[in-house]
N, C-alpha and C positions, 0 to 999 in steps of 0.2 A: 504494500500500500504506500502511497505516495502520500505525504503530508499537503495541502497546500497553505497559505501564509497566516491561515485566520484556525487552522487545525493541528492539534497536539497530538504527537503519537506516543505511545509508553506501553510493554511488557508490562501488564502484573501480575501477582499471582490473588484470586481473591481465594477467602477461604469460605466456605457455607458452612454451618449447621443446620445439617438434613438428619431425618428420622433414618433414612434408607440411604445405602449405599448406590452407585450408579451415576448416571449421566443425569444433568437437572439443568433444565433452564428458567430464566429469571432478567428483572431488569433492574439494573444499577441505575439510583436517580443523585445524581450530582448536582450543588449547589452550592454557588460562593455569594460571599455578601457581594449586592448590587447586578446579579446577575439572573436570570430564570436556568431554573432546572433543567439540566442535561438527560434525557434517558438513554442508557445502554442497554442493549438485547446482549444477556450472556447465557453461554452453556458452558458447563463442566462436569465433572465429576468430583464427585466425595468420596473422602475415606474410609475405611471400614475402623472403628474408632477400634477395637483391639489389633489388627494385621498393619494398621496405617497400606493394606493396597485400596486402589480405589478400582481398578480393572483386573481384570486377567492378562492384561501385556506385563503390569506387576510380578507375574510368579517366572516371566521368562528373561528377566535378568536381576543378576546379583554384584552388590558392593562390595568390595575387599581395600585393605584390610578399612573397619571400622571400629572403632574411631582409625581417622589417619591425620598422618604427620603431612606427605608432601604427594606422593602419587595414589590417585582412586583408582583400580583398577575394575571395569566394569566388563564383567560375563554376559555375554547371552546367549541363549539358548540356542538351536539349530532354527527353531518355528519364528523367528524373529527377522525379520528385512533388514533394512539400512531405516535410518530417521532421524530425527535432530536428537541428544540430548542438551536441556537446560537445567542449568544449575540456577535455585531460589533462595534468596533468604528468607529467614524466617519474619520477617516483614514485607516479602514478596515482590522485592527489587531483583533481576534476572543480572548473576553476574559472572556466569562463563557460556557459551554456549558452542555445541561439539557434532559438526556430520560427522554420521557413522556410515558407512558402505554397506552395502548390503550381504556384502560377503565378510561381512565381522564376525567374530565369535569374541571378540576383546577389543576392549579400547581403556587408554591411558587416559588420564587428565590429571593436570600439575594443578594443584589445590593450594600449594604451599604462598601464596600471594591472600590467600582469603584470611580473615580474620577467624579465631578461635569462635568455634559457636556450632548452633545448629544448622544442616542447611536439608532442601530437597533438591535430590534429581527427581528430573521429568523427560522419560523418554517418549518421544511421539512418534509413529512410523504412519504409515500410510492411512491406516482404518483406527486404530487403536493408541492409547495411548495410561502408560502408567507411573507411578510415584514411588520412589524409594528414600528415606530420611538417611543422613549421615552427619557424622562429630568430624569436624576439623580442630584436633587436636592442636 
């Protein structure tokens, strides 16, 4: 998407509280002093409040080591594509972001630049898309 001069663009991440795990859609209603209300059309998914997956793309890749110090290295399974993964903070500001091939089974990512804390990956392939939490030591 192309911005033009009177339009802001920005990655976030929102988070919902849903009864049910799955895909949800909803509209963000934004408002600043001296302005009328913006409405956004969103969809996402939510997590499963014990597994923290929120899909089944969730169970076909895994983090190592976690917590980590300086490399993530992320597994996937063979049933998996190529597709972005995005690294979130826990306040939902996007601050790495990593194409995968479609013929990965592994990919690195240098973490060692992030601050100590929590973060999520988010991989997204083609149809699907799931969430994994990580410590940056």
């Amino acid at each position: 998407m192309v911005a033009s001069e009177n339009e802001i663009t920005k990655d976030i991440l929102v988070r919902l509280n849903a009864t049910t795990v799955g895909e949800h859609q909803g509209t963000l209603s934004l408002e600043t002093e001296g302005t009328s209300a913006v409405n956004i059309s969103v969809t996402g998914n939510t997590l499963d409040h014990v597994t923290g997956l929120p899909t089944r793309l969730a169970n076909h890749f895994t983090l190592s080591p976690n917590p980590v110090e300086t490399t993530l290295t992320i597994h996937f399974s063979d049933n998996v594509g190529g597709g972005i993964l995005s690294v979130f903070t826990t306040t939902g500001e996007k601050v790495i972001e990593l194409n995968i091939a479609n013929s990965s089974h592994e990919a690195y990512l240098d973490v060692s630049k992030l601050a100590p804390g929590m973060y999520f990956a988010n991989f997204t392939s083609q149809h699907e898309n799931g969430v994994l939490k990580f410590i940056r030591r």
